[in-house]
C-alpha positions as CSV (number, residue, x, y, z in Angstrom):
1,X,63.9,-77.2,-161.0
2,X,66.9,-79.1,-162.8
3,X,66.7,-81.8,-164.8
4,X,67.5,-85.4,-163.9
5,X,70.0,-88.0,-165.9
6,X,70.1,-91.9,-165.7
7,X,73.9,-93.0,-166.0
8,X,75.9,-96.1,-165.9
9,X,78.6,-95.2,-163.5
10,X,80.9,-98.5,-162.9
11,X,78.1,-101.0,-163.5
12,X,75.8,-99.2,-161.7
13,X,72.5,-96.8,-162.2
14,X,71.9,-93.4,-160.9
15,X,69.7,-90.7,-160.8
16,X,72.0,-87.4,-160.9
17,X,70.8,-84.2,-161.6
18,X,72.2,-82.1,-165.1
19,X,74.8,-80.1,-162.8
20,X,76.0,-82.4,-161.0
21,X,76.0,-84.6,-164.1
22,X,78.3,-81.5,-166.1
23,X,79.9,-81.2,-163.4
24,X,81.3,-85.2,-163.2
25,X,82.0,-85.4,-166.9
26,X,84.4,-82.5,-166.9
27,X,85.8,-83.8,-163.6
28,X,86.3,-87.2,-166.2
29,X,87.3,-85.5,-168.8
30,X,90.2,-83.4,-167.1
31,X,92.0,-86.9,-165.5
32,X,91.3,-88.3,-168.8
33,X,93.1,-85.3,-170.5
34,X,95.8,-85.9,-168.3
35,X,96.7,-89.5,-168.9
36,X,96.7,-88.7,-172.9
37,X,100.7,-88.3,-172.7
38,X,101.3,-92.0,-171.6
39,X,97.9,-94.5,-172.6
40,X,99.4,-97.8,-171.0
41,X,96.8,-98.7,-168.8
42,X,94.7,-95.4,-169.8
43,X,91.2,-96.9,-170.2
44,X,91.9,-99.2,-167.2
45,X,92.4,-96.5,-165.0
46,X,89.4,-94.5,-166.4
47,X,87.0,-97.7,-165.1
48,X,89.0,-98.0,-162.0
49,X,88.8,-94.6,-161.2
50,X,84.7,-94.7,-162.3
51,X,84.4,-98.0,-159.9
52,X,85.6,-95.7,-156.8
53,X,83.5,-93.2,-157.7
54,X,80.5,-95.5,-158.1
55,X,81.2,-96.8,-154.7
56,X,81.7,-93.5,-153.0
57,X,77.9,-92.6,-154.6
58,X,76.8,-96.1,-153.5
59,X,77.6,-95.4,-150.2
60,X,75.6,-92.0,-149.8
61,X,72.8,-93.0,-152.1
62,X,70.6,-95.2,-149.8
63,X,67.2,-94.9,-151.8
64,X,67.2,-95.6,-155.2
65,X,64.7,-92.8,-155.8
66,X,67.7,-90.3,-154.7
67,X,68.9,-88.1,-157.0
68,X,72.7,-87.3,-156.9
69,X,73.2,-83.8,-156.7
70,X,76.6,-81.2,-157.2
71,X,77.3,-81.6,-153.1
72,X,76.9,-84.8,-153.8
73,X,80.2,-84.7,-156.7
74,X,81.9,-82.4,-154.8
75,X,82.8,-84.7,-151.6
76,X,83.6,-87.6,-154.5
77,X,86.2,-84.9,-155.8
78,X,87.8,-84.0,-152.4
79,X,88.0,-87.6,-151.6
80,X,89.3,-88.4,-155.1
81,X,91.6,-85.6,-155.9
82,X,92.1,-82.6,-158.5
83,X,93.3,-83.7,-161.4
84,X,95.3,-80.3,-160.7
85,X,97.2,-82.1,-157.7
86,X,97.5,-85.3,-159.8
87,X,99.5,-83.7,-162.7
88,X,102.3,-82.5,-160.0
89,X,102.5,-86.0,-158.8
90,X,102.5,-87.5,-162.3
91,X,105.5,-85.2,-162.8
92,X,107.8,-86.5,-159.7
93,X,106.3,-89.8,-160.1
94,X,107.9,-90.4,-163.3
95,X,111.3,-88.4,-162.7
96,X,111.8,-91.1,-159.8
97,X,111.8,-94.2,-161.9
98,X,108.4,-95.1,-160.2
99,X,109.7,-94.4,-156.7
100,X,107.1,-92.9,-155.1
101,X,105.5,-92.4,-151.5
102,X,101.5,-93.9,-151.0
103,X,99.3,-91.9,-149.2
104,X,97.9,-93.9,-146.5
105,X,94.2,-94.5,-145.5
106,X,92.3,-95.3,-142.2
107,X,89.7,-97.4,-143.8
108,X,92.1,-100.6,-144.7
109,X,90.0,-103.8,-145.8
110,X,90.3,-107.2,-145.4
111,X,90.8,-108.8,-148.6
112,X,92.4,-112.1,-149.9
113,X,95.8,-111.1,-151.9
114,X,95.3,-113.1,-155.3
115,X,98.6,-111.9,-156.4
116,X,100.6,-113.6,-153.6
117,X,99.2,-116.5,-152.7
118,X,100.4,-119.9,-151.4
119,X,96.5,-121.4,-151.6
120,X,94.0,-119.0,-151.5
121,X,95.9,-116.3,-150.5
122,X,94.0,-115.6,-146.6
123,X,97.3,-115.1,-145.3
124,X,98.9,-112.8,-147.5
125,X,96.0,-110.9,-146.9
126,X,95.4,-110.7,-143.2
127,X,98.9,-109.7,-143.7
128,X,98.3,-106.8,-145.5
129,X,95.8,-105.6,-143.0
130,X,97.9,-105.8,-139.7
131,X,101.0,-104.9,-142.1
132,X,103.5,-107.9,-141.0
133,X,105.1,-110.1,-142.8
134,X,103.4,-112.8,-144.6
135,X,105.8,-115.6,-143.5
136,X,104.7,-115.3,-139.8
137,X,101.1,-115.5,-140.7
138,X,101.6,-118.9,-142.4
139,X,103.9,-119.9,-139.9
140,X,101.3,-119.8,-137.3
141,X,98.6,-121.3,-139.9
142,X,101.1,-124.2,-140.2
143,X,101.8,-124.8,-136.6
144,X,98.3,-125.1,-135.4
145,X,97.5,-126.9,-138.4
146,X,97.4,-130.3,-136.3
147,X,95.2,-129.1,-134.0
148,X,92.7,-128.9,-136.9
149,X,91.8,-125.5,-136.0
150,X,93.8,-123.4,-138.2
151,X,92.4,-125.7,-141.3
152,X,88.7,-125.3,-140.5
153,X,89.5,-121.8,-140.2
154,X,91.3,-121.1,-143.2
155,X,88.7,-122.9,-145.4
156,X,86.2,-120.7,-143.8
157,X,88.0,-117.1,-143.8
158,X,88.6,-118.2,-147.7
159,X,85.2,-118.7,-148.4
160,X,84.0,-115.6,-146.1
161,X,87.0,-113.0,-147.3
162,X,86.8,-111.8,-151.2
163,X,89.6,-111.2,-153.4
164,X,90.9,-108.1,-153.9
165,X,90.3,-108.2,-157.7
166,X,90.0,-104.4,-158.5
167,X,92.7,-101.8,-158.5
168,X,91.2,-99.7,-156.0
169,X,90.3,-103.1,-153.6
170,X,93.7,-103.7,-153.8
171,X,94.6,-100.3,-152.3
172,X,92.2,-100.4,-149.8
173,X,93.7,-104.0,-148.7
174,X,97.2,-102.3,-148.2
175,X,95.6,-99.7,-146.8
176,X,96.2,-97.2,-149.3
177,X,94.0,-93.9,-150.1
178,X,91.9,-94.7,-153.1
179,X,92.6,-91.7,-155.0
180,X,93.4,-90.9,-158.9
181,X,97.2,-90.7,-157.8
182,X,97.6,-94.6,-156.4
183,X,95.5,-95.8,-158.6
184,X,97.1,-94.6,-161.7
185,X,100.4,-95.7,-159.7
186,X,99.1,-99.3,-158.9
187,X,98.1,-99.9,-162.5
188,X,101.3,-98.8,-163.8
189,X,103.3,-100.8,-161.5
190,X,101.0,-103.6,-162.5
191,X,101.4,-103.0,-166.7
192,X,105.5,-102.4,-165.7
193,X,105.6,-106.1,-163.7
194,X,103.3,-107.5,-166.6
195,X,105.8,-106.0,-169.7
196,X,108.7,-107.4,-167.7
197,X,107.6,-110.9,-167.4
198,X,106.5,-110.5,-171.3
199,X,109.9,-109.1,-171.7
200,X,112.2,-111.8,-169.9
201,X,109.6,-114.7,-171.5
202,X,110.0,-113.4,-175.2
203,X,113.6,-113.4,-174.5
204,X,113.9,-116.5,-172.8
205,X,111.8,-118.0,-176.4
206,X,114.0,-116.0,-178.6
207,X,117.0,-117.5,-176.9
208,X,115.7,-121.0,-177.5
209,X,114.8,-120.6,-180.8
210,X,118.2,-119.2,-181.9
211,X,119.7,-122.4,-179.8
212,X,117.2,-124.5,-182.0
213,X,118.4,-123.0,-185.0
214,X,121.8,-122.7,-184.8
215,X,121.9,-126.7,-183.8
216,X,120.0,-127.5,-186.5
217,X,122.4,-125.1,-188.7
218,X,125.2,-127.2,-187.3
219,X,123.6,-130.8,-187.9
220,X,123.5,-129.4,-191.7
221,X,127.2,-128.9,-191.8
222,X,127.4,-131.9,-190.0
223,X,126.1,-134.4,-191.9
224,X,128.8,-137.1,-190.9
225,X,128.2,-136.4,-187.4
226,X,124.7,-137.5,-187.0
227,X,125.2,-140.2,-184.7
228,X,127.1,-138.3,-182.4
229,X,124.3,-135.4,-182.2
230,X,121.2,-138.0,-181.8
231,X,123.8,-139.2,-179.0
232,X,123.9,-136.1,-177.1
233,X,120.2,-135.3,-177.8
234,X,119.6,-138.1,-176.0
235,X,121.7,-137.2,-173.3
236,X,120.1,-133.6,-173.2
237,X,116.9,-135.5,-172.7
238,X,117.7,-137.9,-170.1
239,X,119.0,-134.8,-168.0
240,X,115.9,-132.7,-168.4
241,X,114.2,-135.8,-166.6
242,X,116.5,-136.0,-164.0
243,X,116.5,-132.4,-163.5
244,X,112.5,-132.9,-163.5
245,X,112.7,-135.3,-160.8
246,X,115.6,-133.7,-158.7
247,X,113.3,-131.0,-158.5
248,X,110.3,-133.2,-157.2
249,X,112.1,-134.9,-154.9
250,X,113.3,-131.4,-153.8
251,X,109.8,-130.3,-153.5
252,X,108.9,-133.3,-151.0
253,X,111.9,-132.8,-148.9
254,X,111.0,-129.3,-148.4
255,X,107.8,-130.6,-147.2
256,X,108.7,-133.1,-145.0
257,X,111.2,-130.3,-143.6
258,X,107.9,-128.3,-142.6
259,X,106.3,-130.9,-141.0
260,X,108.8,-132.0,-139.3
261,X,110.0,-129.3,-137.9
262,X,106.0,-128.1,-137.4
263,X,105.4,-130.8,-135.2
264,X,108.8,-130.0,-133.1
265,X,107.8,-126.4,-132.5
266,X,104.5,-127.9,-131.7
267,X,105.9,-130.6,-129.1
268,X,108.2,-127.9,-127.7
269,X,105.7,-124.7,-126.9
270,X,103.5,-127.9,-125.1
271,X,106.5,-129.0,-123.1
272,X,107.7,-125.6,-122.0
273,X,104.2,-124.5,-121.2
274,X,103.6,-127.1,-119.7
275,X,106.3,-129.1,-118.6
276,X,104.2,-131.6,-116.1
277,X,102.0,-133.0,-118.8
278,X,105.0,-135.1,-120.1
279,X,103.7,-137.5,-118.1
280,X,100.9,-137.8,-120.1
281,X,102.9,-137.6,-123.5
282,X,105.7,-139.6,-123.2
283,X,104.1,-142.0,-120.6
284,X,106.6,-141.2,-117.3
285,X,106.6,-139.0,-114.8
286,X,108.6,-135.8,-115.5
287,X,110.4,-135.9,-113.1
288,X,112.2,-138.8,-114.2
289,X,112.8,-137.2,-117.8
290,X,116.7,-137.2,-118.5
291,X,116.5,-132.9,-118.5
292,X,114.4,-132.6,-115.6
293,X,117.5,-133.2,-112.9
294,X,119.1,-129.6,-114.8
295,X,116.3,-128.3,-112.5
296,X,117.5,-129.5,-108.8
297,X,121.1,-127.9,-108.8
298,X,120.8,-124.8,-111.3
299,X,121.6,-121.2,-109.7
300,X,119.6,-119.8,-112.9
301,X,115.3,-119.8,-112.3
302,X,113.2,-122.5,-113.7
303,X,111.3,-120.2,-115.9
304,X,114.6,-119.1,-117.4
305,X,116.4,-122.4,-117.8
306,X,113.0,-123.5,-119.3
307,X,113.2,-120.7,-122.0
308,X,117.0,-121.3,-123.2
309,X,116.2,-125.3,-123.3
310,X,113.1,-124.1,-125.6
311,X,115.4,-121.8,-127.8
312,X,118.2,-124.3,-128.2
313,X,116.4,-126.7,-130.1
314,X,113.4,-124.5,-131.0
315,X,116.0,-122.0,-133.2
316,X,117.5,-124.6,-135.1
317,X,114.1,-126.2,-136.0
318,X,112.6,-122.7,-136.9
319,X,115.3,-122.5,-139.7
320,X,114.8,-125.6,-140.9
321,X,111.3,-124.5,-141.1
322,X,111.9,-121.5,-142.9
323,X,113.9,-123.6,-145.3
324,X,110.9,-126.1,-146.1
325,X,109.1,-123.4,-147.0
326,X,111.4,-121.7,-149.1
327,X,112.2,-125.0,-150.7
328,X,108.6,-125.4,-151.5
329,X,107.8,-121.5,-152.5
330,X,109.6,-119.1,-154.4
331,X,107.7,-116.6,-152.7
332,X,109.2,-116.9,-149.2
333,X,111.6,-114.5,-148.4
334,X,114.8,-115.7,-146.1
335,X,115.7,-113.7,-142.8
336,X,116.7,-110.2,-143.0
337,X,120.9,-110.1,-141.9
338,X,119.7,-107.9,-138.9
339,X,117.2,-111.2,-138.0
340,X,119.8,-113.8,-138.9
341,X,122.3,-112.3,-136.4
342,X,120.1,-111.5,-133.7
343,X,118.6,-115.1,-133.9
344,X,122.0,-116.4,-133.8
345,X,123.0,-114.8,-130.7
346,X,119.9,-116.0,-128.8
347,X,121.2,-119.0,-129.8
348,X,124.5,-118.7,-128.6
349,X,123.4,-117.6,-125.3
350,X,120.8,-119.9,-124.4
351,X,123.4,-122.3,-125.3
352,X,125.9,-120.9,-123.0
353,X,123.6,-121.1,-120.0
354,X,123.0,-124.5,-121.0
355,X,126.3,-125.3,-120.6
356,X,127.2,-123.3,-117.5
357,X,124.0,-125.2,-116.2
358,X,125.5,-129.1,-117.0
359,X,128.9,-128.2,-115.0
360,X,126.7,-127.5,-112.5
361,X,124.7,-130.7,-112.3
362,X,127.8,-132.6,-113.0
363,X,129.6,-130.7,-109.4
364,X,126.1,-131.1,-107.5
365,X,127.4,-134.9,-107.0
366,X,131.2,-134.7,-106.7
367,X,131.4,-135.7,-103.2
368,X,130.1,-138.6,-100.8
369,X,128.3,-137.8,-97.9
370,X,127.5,-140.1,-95.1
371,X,125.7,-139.5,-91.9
372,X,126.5,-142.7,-89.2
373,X,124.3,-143.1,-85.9
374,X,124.6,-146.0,-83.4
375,X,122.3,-147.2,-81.1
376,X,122.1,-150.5,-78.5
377,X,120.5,-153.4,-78.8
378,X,118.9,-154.8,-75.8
379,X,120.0,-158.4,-76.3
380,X,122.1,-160.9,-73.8
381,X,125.0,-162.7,-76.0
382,X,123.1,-166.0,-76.0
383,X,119.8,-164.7,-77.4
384,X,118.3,-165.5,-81.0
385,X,118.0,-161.9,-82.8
386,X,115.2,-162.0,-85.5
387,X,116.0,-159.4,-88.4
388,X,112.9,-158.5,-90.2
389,X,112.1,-156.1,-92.9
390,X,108.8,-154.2,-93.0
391,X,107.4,-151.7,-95.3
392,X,104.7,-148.6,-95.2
393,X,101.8,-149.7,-97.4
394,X,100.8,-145.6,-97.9
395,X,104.2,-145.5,-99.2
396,X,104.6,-148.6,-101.0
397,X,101.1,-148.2,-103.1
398,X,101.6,-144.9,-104.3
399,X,105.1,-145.0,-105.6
400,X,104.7,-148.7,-107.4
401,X,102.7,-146.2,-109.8
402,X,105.6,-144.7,-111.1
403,X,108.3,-146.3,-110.0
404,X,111.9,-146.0,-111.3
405,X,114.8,-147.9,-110.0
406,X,113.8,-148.0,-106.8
407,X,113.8,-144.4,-106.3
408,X,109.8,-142.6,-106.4
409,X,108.1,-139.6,-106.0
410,X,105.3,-140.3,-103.3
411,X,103.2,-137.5,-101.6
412,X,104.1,-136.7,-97.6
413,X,102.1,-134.2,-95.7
414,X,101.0,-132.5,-98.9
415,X,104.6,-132.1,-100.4
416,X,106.7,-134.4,-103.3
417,X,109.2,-136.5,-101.2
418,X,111.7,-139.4,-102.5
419,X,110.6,-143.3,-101.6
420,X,113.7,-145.9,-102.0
421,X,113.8,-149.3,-101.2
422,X,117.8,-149.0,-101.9
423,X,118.9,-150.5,-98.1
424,X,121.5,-152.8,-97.7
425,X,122.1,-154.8,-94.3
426,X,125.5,-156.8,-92.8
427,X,126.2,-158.6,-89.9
428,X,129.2,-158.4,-88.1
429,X,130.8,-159.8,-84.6
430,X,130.8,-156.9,-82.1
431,X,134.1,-156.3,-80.6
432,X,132.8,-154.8,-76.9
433,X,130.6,-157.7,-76.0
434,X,127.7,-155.9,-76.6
435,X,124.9,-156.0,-79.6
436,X,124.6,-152.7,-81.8
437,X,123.5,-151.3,-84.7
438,X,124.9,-148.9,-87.0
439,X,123.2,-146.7,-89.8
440,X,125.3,-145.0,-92.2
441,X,123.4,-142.9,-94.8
442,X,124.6,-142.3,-98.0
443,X,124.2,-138.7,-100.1
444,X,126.0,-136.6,-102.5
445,X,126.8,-132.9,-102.9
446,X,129.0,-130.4,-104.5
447,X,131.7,-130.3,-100.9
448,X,131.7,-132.4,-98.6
449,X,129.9,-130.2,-96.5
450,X,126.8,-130.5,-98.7
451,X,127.1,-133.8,-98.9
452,X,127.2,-134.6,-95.3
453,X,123.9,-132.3,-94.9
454,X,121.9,-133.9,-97.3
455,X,122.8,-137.1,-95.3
456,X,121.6,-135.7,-92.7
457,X,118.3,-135.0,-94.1
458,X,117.4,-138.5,-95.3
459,X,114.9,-140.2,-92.7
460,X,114.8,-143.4,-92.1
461,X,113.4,-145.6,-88.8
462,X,114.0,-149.5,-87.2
463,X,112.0,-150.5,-83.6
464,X,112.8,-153.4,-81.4
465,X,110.4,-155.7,-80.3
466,X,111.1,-158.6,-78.3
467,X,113.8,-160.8,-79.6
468,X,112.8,-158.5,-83.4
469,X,114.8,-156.4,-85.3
470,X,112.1,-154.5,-87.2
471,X,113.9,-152.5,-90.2
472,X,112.2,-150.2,-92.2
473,X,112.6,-151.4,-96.2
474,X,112.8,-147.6,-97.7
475,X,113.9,-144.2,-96.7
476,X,112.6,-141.0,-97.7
477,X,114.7,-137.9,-98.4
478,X,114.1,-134.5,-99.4
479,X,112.7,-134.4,-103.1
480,X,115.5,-132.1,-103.9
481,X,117.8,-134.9,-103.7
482,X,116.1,-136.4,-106.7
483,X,119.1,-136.6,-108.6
484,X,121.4,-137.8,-106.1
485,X,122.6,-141.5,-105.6
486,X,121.5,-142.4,-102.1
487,X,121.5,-145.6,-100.0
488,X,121.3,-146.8,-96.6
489,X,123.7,-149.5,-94.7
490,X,122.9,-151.3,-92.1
491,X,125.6,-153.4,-89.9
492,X,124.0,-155.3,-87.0
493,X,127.2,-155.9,-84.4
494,X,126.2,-158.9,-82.4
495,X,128.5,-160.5,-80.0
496,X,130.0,-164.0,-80.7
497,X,127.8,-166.7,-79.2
498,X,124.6,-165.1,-80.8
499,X,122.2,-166.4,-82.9
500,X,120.4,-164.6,-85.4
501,X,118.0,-165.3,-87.6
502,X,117.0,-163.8,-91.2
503,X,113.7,-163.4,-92.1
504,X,112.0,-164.1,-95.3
505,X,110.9,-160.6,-95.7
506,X,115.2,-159.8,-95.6
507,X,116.0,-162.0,-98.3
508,X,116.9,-158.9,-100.9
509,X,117.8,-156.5,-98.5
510,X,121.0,-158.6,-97.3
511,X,124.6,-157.4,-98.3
512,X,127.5,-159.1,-98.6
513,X,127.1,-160.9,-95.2
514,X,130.6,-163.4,-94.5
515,X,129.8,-166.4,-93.3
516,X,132.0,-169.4,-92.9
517,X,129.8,-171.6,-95.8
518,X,130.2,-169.0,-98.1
519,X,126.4,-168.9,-98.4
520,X,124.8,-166.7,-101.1
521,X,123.4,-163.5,-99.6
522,X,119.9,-164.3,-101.7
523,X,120.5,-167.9,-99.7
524,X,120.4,-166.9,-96.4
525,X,116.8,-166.0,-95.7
526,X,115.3,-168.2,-93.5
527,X,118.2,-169.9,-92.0
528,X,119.6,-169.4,-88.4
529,X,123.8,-168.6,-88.3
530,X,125.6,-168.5,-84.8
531,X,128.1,-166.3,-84.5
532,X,132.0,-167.6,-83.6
533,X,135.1,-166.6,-83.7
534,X,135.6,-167.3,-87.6
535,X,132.4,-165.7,-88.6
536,X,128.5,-166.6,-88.6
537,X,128.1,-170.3,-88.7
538,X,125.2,-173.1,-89.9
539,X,125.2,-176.0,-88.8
540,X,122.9,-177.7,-90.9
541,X,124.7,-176.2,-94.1
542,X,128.8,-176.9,-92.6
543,X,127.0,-180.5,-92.2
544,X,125.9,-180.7,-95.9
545,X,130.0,-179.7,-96.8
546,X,131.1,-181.9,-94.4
547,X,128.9,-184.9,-96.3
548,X,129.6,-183.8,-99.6
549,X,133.1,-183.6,-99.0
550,X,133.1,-187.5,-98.0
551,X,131.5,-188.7,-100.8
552,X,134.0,-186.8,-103.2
């Protein structure tokens, strides 16, 4: 039968038996003996080190009735540490200047980091417990931070996470064993941080008040020099505020930096993951965005050429970032050289293929291309030929929704096809007696090879019915010729004697058409010209001259 003790170990109660109570206090005892060579810190380690141990207890002592017994002490001690194994690292601890390796542990907490801390210090301490660097955490806070996300879920990881107030809570959020060694180690770092801030402040108010004195010293001597001295006071003065309000103003540029360049990165991970919504954004279709024709010519992937346009501007604006932020907090830390450089050539590169990537767009339209067919018109030489235009109304309906200078993505059999109203028509006298008509499609390429082929590819479509011309109003061409400038040309050949007459529907359509009363192409619609052997003729109009001429 032993005999039971109540302590207070680390604000807490226990029931230990008398052995296991000797047992502890020697254990005490021995680290305290061992810290009696250097007492900075001495009784703040002793509580720290009593706080672990109360926590270790805490965790095998489920009932309160439970008595702690010696088995019970002697797994606190092999967790803990001799004091034995302490002294030896005391020794090389101290030869090293305070150079010294942690032990690490496997059970690493999440705690808030008080000690470096931009708000409530969540990020510094996430940090610490998937060991990166604390600028990427509050990079990403800060770039889903208009999303609201990242806000509602920092205000609730604040509230949720505690701070890491204690010495041995601070090793267990950097994942450090809590053991007599670090924490003796942590709390001298802490007491050698403290003494040097005391240090550089008493300095820094020594200094001043030897400046202080040694003016006043000199406005003694000075006695005929007061005006001078209240002069430059002044001045002093005035400069402190400026300096005050420099560094303000510095402040909010540093922020505006940041969310400036936030909302960038923001814009640009949206667009490169998802280049088709820019439709939504920007309020056009994407395919019409002044990038978006880098796509049609490029020997390099989409995917790729869609990563080096991200890093070219998204590098830049990741700087500027990092600036803001060190602008705004000492804390931040600027690139490593290592980072810097590597950052730089991705950089370089991306720009390169950027580059490489313009010639080629600029080449994919060096060169005309034309594609010319001809084809008979049943017609004697003394027949009225009625040129219409007609359209597709599938076609025409869906590309008025996003149409662009006449030229419009529409959907054909399931797949993106161009839809362009750019078609031109003339009228010339046929030289074999016979009436004709001739279609010349327009392309581009980088040869003339490739031009001619994409000619070749555009599809367009006229009937005859009757006395009618019926001509198409659009074309539609591969939608890989997005970029290109294509056109159609239309000459209708008709022999002289003929009579033809343009339609309404024709009235924008019609090209540069001589005529002998230098009528207006725009003028022509609905009129009926004769051909001779000067040209296409009115009669009504060369009437109108005629009479205008006589009353001049």
């Amino acid at each position: 039968m032993n005999k039971t003790i109540n302590i207070n170990l680390g604000g807490f109660f226990f029931h230990i038996d008398e052995i296991a109570f000797l047992k502890l206090k020697r254990y005490l005892d021995a680290i305290s003996r061992s810290l009696s060579d250097d007492p900075q810190g001495k009784n703040e380690i002793i509580a720290d080190i009593e706080a672990r141990i109360s926590e270790l207890l805490s965790e095998k002592i489920t009932d309160p009735r439970q008595v702690v017994n010696e088995s019970d002490i002697d797994e606190v001690i092999k967790v803990m540490g001799q004091p034995e194994d302490y002294a030896g690292a005391e020794e090389g601890y101290a030869n090293e200047g305070y150079s010294y390796q942690k032990s690490k542990s496997s059970n690493k907490k999440l705690f808030r980091d008080g000690d470096d801390k931009f708000l409530g210090g969540v990020a510094s301490g996430i940090a610490h417990y998937f060991d990166i660097d604390t600028v990427w955490v509050r990079l990403a806070f800060i770039l889903f931070a208009f999303s609201g996300f990242s806000i509602l879920t920092y205000i609730i990881l604040w509230i949720v996470i505690p701070q890491a107030e204690t010495t041995a809570e601070k090793l267990q959020m950097e994942g450090e064993a809590v053991n007599i060694d670090n924490i003796e180690k942590k709390i001298r770092e802490e007491f050698s941080n403290v003494s040097e801030t005391i240090k550089n402040s008493a300095s820094e108010v020594s200094g001043k008040l030897k400046d202080g004195a040694s003016k006043v010293n000199q406005g003694f001597k000075n006695g005929g020099k007061k005006a001078t001295s209240g002069l430059q006071d002044f001045l002093d003065t005035l400069g402190a505020i400026l300096l005050t309000i420099f560094k303000v103003f510095g402040k909010f540029i540093g922020v505006i930096l940041m969310i400036a360049s936030a909302i960038t990165l923001i814009g640009l991970i949206v667009g490169a993951f998802s280049f088709g919504s820019l439709d939504y954004i920007l309020g056009f279709d994407a395919d019409f965005s002044p990038i978006s024709g880098l796509f049609f010519e490029s020997t390099l992937p989409s995917w790729l050429l869609t990563t080096c346009i991200f890093l070219l501007v998204a590098v830049p604006v990741l700087s500027l970032f990092i600036l803001g932020l060190r602008i705004v907090s000492s804390n931040v830390k600027q690139f490593s050289k290592i980072t810097s450089l590597t950052f730089l050539a991705i950089w370089i590169l991306a720009l390169l293929a950027i580059v490489f990537t313009g010639i080629e767009f600029s080449s994919a339209k060096a060169f005309d291309g034309y594609k010319i067919k001809k084809t008979t018109l049943p017609f004697a030489s003394k027949d009225t030929l009625n040129i219409k235009m007609v359209k597709n109304d599938d076609y025409y309906y869906q590309s008025s929704y996003i149409r662009r200078n006449n030229r419009n993505i529409i959907q054909v059999d399931n797949s993106k096809k161009i839809y362009s109203n750019n078609v031109r028509i003339d009228v010339e006298k046929s030289l074999t007696g016979s009436a004709y008509v001739e279609i010349r499609k327009k392309s581009e390429g980088r040869n003339i090879t490739r031009a001619n082929n994409s000619a070749s590819e555009i599809t367009y479509n006229f009937n005859v019915e009757n006395n009618d011309v019926l001509f198409d109003n659009y074309f539609i061409s591969p939608y890989k010729n997005l970029i290109k400038t294509e056109r159609i040309y239309i000459t209708v050949y008709i022999p002289e004697g003929t009579t033809v007459y343009f339609d309404e529907s024709s009235q924008y359509y019609l090209y540069q058409i001589e005529n002998t009363t230098d009528t207006y192409d725009n003028e022509m619609d609905g009129l009926y010209f004769t051909m001779t052997k000067e040209g296409l003729h009115n009669k009504e109009l060369a009437a109108q001259d005629d009479f205008s001429s006589e009353e001049d």
